[in-house]
C-alpha positions as CSV (number, residue, x, y, z in Angstrom):
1,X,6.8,5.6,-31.2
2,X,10.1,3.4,-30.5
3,X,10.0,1.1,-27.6
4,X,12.3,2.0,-25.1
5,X,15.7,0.6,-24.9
6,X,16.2,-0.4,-21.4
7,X,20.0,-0.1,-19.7
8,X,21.6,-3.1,-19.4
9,X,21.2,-3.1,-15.2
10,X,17.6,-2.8,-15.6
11,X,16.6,-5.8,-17.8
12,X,15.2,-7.7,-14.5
13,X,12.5,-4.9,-13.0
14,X,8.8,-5.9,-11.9
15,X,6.2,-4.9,-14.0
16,X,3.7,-2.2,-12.7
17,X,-0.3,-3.6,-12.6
18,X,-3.0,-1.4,-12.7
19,X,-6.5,-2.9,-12.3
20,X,-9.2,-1.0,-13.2
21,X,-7.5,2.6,-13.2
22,X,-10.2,5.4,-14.1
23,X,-8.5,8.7,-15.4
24,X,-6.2,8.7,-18.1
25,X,-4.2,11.6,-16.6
26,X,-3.8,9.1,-13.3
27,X,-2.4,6.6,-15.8
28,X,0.1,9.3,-17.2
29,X,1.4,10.2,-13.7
30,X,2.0,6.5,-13.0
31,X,4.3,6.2,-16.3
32,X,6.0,9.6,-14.9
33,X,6.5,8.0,-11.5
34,X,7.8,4.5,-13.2
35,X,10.7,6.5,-15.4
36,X,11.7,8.2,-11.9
37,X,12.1,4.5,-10.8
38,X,13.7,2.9,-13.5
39,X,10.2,0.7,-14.4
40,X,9.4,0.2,-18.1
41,X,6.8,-2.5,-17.9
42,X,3.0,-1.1,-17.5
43,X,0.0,-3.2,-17.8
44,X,-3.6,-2.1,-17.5
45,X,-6.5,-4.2,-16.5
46,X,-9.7,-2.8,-17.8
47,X,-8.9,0.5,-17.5
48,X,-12.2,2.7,-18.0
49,X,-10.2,5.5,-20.2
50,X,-7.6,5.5,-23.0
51,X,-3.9,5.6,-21.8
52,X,-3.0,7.1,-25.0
53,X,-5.4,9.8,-24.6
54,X,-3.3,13.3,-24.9
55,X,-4.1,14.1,-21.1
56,X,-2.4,10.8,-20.4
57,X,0.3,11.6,-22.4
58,X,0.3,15.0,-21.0
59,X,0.8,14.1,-17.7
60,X,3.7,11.6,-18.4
61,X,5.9,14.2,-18.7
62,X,8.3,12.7,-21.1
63,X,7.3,9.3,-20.1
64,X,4.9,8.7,-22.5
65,X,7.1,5.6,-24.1
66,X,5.9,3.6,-21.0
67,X,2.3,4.5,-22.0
68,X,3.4,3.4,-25.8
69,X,4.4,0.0,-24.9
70,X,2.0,-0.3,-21.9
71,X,-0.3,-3.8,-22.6
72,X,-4.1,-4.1,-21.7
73,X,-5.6,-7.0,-20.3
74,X,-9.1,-8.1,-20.0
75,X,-8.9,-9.4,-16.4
76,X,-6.0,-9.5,-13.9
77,X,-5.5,-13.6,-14.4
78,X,-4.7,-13.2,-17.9
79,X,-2.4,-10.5,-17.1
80,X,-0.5,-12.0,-14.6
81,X,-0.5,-15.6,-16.2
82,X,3.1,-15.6,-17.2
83,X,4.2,-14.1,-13.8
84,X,5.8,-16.5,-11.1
85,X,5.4,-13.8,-7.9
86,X,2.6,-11.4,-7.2
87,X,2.6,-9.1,-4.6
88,X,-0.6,-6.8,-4.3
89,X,-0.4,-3.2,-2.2
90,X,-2.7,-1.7,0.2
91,X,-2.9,1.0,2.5
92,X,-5.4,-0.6,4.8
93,X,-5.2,-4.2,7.0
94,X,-6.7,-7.1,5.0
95,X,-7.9,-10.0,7.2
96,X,-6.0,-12.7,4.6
97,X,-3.5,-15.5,6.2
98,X,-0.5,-13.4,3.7
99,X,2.3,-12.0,4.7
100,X,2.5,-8.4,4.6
101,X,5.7,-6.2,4.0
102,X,6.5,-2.6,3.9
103,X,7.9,-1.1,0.7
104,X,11.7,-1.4,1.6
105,X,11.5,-5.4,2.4
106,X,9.0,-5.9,-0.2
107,X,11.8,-4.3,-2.6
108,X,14.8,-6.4,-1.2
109,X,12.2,-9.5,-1.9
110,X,11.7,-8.6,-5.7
111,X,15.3,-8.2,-6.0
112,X,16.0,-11.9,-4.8
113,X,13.3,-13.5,-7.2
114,X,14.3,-11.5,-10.2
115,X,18.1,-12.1,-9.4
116,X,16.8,-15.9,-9.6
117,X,15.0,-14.7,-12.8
118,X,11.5,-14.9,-11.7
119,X,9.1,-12.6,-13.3
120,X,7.3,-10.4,-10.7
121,X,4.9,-7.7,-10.6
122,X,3.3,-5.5,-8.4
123,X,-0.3,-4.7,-8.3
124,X,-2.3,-1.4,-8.0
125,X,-6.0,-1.2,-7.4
126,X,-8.2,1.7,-8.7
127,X,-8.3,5.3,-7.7
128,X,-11.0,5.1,-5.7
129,X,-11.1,1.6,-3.7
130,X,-8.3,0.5,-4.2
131,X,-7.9,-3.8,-4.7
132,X,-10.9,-5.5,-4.1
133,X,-10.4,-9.0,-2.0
134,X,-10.8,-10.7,-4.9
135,X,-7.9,-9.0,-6.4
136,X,-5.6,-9.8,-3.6
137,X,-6.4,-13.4,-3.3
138,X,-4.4,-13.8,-6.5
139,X,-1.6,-12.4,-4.9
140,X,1.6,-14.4,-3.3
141,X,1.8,-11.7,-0.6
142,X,1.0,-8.2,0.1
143,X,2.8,-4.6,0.4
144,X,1.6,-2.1,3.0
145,X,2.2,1.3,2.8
146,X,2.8,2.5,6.4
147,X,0.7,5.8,6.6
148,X,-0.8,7.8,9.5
149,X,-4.0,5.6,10.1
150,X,-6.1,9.0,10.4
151,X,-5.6,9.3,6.3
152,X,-4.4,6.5,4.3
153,X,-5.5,8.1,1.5
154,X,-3.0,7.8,-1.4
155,X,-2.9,8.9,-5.5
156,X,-2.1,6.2,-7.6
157,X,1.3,7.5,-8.9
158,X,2.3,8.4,-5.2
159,X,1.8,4.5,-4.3
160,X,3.2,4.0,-7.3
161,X,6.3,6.3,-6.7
162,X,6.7,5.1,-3.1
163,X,7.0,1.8,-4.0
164,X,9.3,1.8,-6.8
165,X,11.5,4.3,-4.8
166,X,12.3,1.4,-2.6
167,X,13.0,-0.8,-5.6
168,X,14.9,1.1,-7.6
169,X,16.6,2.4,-3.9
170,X,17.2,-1.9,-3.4
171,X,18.3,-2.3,-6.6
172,X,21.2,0.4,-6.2
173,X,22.2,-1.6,-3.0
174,X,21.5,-5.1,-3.2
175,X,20.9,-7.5,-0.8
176,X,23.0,-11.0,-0.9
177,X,21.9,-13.4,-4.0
178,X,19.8,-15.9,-2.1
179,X,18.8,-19.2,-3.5
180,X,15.4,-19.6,-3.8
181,X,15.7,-24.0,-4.0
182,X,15.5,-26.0,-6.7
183,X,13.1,-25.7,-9.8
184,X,11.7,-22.9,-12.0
185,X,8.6,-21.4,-9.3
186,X,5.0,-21.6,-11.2
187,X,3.6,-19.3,-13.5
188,X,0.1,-18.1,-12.4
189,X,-1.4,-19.4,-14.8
190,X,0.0,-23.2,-14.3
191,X,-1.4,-22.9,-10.7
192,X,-5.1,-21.0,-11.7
193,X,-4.9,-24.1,-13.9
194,X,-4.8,-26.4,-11.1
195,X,-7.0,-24.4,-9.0
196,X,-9.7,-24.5,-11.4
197,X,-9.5,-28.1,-11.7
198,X,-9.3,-28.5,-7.4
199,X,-12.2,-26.4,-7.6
200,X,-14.4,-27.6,-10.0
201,X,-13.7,-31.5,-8.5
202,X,-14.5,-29.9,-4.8
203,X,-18.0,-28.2,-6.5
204,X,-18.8,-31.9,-8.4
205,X,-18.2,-33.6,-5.3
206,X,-20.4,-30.7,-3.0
207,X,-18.1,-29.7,-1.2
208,X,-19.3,-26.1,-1.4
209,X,-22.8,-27.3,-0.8
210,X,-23.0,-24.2,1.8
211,X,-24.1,-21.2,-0.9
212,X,-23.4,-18.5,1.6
213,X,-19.9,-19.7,2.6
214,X,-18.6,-20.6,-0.7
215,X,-16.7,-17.4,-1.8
216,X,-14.9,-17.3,1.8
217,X,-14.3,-21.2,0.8
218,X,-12.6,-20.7,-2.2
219,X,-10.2,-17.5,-1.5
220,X,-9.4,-19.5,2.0
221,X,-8.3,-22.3,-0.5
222,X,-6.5,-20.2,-2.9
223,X,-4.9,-18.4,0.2
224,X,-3.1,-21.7,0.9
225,X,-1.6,-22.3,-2.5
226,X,-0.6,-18.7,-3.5
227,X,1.6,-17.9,-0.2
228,X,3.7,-21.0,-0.8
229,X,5.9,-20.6,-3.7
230,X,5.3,-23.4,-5.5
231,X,7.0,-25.0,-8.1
232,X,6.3,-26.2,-11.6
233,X,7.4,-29.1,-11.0
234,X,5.2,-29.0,-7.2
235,X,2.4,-27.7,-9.8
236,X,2.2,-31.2,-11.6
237,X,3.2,-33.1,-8.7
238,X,-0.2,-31.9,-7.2
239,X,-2.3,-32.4,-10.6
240,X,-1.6,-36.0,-10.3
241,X,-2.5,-36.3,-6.9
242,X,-5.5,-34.4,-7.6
243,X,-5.6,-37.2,-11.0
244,X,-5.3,-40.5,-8.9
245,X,-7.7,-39.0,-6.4
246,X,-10.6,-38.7,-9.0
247,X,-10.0,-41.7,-10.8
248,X,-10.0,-43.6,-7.3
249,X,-13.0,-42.1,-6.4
């Protein structure tokens, strides 16, 4: 199957992340929902079924080109390593220091970044749960779907479809080019980079000594970094203050 050739308007569009989607027929619907948005890019992080399985395709409903060129990932830092801004959805309040947008300012956010040419993506949990905390943490901010608090409950390609709605909606009417500053922002995989490093110098030095506080700890820490934009340039500005630190002490 060809790749699809995308209109020339389109070229900047987030890339759709599922993590950990369980039916291959939910993984169909989103690639019906993306077309209806004007999304190409689909990645899948450890999904538990094939999305090239025939009810996947199936369900695309003449999508199935998205499904084609769709990329699978291991874990959710490898496939968002060469992204610069992560947003992460939820239906439900998160108690995480992130800012949280509905769907139509999250959209007119995207827009800026990829006008700036930023790669971004947006990230889907699984069917059943949804992100997990862990998930999230990796995120830059959050999108949350306003629904009637007595059921929040949502299919993935609906989320899906709500979402990109807005975008492709934004995208139609654009907000004023912003500039974002100076400097190319940080892939996430220069700044898990760094954070590995803070973190493994913080765990030499004990500074997690408390076993049972640890995990809050560390997404506390990576809280910090994540909702700040930072900069490549910021990135190695902070790896040789990190450097001089260790070598000092």
């Amino acid at each position: 199957m060809k790749k699809v050739q995308k209109p020339a308007y389109k070229t900047a569009s987030p890339i759709i992340i599922l993590v950990r989607p369980q039916l291959a027929e939910n993984i169909g619907m989103v690639a019906r929902a993306m077309m209806n948005a004007g999304l190409y890019d689909l990645r899948l992080v450890s999904p538990r079924e094939n999305h090239l399985d025939e009810k996947a395709v199936a369900a695309s409903s003449g999508a199935a080109v998205i499904l084609e060129n769709a990329e699978v990932f291991e874990t959710l830092d490898k496939a968002i390593a060469d992204t610069n801004y992560v947003v992460a959805t939820t239906a439900r309040a998160r108690n995480m220091a992130k800012t949280v947008h509905f769907p139509t300012e999250a959209a007119n956010l995207l827009n800026e970044r990829l006008n700036n040419n930023q790669k971004c993506a947006i990230l889907f949990g699984a069917e059943r749960t949804g992100l997990e905390n862990q998930e999230i943490v990796m995120a830059d901010e959050i999108i949350e779907i306003p629904l009637n608090p007595l059921h929040t409950s949502l299919n993935l390609s609906q989320a899906v479809l709500i979402v990109g709605y807005e975008w492709f909606k934004s995208r139609h009417n654009p907000t004023i080019h912003k500039d974002l500053g100076s400097g190319q922002p940080a892939t996430k995989e220069e700044l898990e980079i760094f954070l590995t490093k803070l973190e493994n110098e913080l765990t030499t030095r004990g500074y997690f000594r408390f076993i049972d506080k640890k995990e809050r700890m560390q997404r506390n820490l990576r809280n910090i970094f994540t909702r700040n934009g930072l900069t490549a340039a910021e990135i190695k500005t902070l790896h040789g203050v990190l450097n001089d630190l260790i070598k000092k002490g």
